[in-house]
Structure formats: structure tokens, C-alpha cells
N, C-alpha and C positions, 0 to 999 in steps of 0.2 A: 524525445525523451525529456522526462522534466525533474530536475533534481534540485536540493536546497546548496547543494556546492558546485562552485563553478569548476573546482579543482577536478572532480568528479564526471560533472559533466565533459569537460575539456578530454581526459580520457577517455569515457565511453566513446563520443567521436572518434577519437583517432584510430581506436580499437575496430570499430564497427568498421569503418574506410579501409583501413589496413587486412582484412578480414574479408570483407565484401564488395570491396569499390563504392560502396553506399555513400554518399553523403546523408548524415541524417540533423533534423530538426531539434537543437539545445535550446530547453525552458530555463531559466533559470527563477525560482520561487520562491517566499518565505514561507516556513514551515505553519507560521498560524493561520496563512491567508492562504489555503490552494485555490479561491479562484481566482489568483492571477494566473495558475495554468489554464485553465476553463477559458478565460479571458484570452488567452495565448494559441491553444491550437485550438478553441472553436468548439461549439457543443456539437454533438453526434459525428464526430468526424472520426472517431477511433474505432479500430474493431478489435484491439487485442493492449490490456492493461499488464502489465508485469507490475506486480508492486511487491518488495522484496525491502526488508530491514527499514521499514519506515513506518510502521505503525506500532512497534514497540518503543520508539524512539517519539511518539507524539505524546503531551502531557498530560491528555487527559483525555475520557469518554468523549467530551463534544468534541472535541481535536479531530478523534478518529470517527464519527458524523459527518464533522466538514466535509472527510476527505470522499469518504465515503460518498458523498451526495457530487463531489465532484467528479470522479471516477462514471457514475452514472450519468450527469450530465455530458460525459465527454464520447462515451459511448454509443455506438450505431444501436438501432435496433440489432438483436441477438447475439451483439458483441459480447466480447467475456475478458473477465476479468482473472485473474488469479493471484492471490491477496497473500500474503505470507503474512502471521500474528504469533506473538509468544501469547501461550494459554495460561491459564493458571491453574496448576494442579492440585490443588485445597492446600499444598502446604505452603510454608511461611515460606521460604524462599520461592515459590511461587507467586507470591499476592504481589499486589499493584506496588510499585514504591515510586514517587512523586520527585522528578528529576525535573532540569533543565534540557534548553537543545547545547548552550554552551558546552556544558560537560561531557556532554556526548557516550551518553551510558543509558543502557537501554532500560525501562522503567517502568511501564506500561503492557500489562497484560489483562486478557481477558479469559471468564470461563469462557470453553467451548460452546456452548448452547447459548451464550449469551454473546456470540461473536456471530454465530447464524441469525438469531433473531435480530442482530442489529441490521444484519445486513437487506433480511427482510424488507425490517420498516424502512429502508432509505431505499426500496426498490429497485435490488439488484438479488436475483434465485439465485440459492444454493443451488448446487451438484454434487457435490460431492466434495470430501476432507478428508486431508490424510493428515496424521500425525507423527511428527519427529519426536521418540521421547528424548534422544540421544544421540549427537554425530561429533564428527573431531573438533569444528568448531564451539559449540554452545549443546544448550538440549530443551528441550517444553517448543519445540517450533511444528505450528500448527498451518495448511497450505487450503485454502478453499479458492473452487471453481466455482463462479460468479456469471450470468449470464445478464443483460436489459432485455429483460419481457417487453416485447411490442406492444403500442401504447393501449 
């Protein structure tokens, strides 16, 4: 697993072990550079990405590129991904707002259509999206399955 806290990761571990008897593999990464994940578990070595609450929380378009492009490289052929992103739903408390990672408030959304075709150009197929308008925590949470088309 690779995450920007160690406090975070330290949990998933214990969880996962406590849970499954697993021992699993902690990255720990700065949020501007993810490839020092890349760097860390190895390109085409994953077959299945969970990425959840971390591209709302990146500060910008290229940010969520990086990751994206990371994600891909880190991926086996036909591996998949499933990407959690806040959408932006044309209104104002929808739009983009320009945060830090210190503050740690989420900031960064995307249209829908503009979250498939990024995903495109960084060479990772849609499958399919479903959209959260509304749950007990938050709401605009949007989930796509991601696949690396063989070369």
C-alpha cells in the first residue's frame, strides 16, 4: 500500500494483519512526487489499484497526471484500477478551490468527462463510473474502473 502518512499507513498494516494474517508492503510518499511509489514497488508489478480520497486532496490538474501516469506504470498488463474523484457539478460549490496538502481539506474536482478523458490520454480505459451524489459522509463522489490495455 502506498500512502502520504505514515500514521495511516502504520494502521492499514495492523488492520490488514489483524484481519488476514497478511503481512503487507508500506510505501510511504510525498504527495507531489508519486514516483517514488513507482520507484518503490516496481513498474508492472500490480494487478489491482484502490485509490480512494487522494485525488480530491491533489492541488492541481498535473498533480492528478503524475499520479495517474503512475498508477499506469505500476500496473500489469490488464490490471485495473478504481480511481475515487470529487466531480464537479457546474455549481459553485462544486468548482475547483485551490488548497494546500497541509490543511488537508479536499479541493480539487473534476467534470466527469473530463476525468475519463484524462484518464484516456495517460493510457489507462474507462469501464465504467458510477456516481455518489450524496452519502453520510460527503457527496459529488464519482468511482471509475480503469483497466492498462496491453502494450
Amino acid at each position: 500500500m502506498v500512502d502520504i502518512s505514515a500514521a495511516s499507513l502504520q494502521e492499514c498494516r495492523r488492520q490488514v494483519l489483524a484481519r488476514t494474517g497478511r503481512a503487507v508492503r508500506a510505501v510511504l510518499t510525498e504527495p507531489e512526487a508519486p514516483q517514488q511509489a513507482v520507484d518503490a514497488v516496481g513498474e508492472q508489478t500490480v494487478e489491482l489499484v484502490v485509490c480512494f480520497y487522494v485525488f480530491e486532496l491533489l492541488a492541481s490538474r498535473e498533480a492528478a497526471v503524475r499520479v495517474l501516469r503512475a498508477v499506469r506504470r505500476v500496473l500489469v498488463e490488464d490490471g485495473a484500477a478504481v480511481i475515487q474523484f470529487k466531480y464537479d457539478d457546474g455549481t459553485r460549490s462544486g468548482a475547483i478551490r485551490r488548497r494546500d496538502y497541509q490543511r488537508r481539506v479536499a479541493g480539487t474536482t473534476f467534470a466527469v468527462h473530463d476525468f475519463w478523458t484524462l484518464c484516456e490520454s495517460e493510457g489507462l480505459r474507462p469501464h465504467t463510473l458510477t456516481l455518489v451524489t450524496r452519502d453520510q459522509l460527503d457527496s459529488h463522489y464519482a468511482y471509475v474502473l480503469l483497466t492498462r490495455p496491453p502494450a
